[in-house]
N, C-alpha and C positions, 0 to 999 in steps of 0.2 A: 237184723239181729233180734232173738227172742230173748228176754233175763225171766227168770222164775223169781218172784220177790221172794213170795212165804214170809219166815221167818230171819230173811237174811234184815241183817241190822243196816239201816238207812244210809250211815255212810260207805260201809263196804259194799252196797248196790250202787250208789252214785260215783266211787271211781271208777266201778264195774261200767258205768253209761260213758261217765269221761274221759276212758282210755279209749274206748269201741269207736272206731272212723266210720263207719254207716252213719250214712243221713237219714236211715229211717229206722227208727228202736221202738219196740214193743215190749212191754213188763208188762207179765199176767201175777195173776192173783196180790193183789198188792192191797197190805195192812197195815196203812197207817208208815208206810217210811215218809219221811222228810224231804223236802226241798230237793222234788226232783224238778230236771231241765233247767233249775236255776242259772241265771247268766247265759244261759247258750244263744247259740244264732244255726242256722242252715242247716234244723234238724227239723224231725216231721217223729215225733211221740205220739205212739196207739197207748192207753192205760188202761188199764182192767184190773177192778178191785175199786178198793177206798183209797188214794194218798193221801199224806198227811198235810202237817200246816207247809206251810211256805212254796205250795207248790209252784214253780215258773214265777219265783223272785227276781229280780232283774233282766227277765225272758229277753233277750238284742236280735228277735228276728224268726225265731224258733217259734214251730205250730205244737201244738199242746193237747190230744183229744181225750178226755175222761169218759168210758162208759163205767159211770158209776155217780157218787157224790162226793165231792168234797170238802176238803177241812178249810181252818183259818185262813188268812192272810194268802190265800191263791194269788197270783198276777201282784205283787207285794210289788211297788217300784217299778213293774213290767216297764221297757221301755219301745219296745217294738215287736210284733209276730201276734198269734191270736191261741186263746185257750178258751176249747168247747169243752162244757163240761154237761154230760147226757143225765141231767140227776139236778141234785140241790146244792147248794155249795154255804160255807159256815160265812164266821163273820169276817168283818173284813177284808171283803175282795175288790180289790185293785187299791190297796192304801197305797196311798202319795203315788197312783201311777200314772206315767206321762207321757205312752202311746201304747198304741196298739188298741186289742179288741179281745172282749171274753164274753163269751155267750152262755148263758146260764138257762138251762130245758124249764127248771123249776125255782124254787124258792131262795133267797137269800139271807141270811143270817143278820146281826147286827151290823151298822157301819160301814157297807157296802159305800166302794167309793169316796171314802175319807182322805180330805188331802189333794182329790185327782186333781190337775194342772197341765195347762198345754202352751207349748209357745212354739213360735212360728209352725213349720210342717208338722210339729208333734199333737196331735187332738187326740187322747184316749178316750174307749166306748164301750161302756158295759152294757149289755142287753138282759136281762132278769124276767123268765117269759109267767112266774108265778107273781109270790107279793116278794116284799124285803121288809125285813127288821126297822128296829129302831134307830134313829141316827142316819138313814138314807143321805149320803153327801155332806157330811157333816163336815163344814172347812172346804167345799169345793172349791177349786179355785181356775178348774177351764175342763172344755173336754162335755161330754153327752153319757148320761144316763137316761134310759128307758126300762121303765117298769112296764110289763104288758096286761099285768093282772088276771094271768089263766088260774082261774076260781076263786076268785073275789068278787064273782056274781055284781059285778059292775062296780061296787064298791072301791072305795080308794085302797088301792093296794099297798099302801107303807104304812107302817105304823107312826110310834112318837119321835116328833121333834125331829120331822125330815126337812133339811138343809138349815140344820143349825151352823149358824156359822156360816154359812154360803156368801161368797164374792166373785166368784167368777161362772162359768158353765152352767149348763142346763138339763135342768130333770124334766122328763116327757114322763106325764100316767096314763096309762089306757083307763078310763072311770068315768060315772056316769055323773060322780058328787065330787065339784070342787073340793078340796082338801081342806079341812077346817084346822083352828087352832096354830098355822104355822107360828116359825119366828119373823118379830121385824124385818130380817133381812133380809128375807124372801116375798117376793113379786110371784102372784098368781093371773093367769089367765087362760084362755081356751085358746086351744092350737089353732094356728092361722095354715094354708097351704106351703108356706114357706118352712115350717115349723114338720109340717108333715114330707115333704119333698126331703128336708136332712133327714130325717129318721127311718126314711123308705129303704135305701140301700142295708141299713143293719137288720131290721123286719124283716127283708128280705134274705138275707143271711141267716138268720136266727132258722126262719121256714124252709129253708133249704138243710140246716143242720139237722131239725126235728121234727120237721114235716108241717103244716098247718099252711093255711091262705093268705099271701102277706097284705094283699087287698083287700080282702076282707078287714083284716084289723087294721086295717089304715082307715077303715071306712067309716069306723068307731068313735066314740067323740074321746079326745086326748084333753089334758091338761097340761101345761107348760110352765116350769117355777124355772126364774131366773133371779139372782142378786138384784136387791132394793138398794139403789145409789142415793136413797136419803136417808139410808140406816144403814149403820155398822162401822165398816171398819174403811173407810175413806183413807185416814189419817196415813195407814198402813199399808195397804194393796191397791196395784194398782189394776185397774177395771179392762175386760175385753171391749 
């Protein structure tokens, strides 16, 4: 099924998706509507255009393809299915999400990752192939983020105060300079093969999505910040 977003108002398109029994929906031209694919499962969304905030909010299994960029709070709570977005995506992508996977072509806005958390089979993975904002994993609490850093010319790819607040999960940098400045809470170190071996299969994915050599950037020197268990928040969380 094709929809024509235009100017159709965000909720009369999304009952327009939710009544439609095809597993596979395509919406062209789309401006900024809301919270589409939110909740769904055993659907496969083409998008074209810009969507708005909330896009694939609680996604339960449903794939997600953006050619375009998108807004806030993308993969918001996601809790299973993947959202490729061929573009740049705003702030806050994948707050508090607790599986699945969202592959970003280009850059990420602020707070990327806030929240994310994984238990038992659930490990959520965002992939971000430019830099990200400020507040990268801010409060992570399980689950894999990888920055790849396409043109940041080796440089660290996150700006300020990534993994404030961090106690669980791991951020991988493609970078040539340890990351200066962290918080206490975070543990810095250079990727070991172990380190590189998890991160291969989404590398790999991301390069399949957008094209590029997933060996070659693996072949890259990475960086690896995980939760510091002699700072923070012991008292409260409990550690993978």
């Amino acid at each position: 099924m094709i929809f024509q977003a235009g100017t159709v108002y965000y909720q009369q398109l999304n009952d327009s998706i939710r009544d439609c029994t095809d597993s596979e929906i395509t919406v062209e031209n789309l401006l900024g509507q809301r919270y589409l694919g939110c909740g769904s499962s055993g659907k496969t969304f083409k998008l074209y255009g810009t969507p708005g905030n909330g896009l694939g909010q609680y996604l339960n299994g449903s794939s997600i393809e953006v050619f375009g960029n998108a807004q806030d709070a993308t993969g918001d709570t996601m809790n299973e299915g993947e959202i490729i977005i061929h573009g740049s995506c705003g702030d806050a992508a994948g707050y508090g999400m607790r599986g699945g996977r969202i592959l970003i072509e280009g850059d990420c806005g602020y707070r990327g990752g806030i929240h994310m958390k994984s238990y038992l089979d659930k490990y959520p993975v965002i992939v971000i192939g430019g830099q990200a904002g400020s507040f990268l994993g801010e409060y992570q609490a399980g689950g894999l983020i990888v920055v790849l850093g396409k043109g940041a010319g080796g440089k660290v790819p996150v700006s300020y105060f990534c993994g404030t607040g961090m106690h669980g999960g791991k951020i991988v940098l493609r970078t040539e300079e340890a990351p200066a400045g962290l918080p206490p809470q975070v543990l810095v170190r250079q990727a070991e093969p172990e380190d590189l071996a998890e991160i291969r299969p989404h590398v790999a994915a991301y390069c399949g999505a957008f094209g590029g050599d997933a060996e070659q950037l693996l072949a890259q020197r990475f960086c690896v910040l995980t939760p510091n268990p002699e700072a923070g928040y012991r008292q409260l969380y409990t550690y993978e």
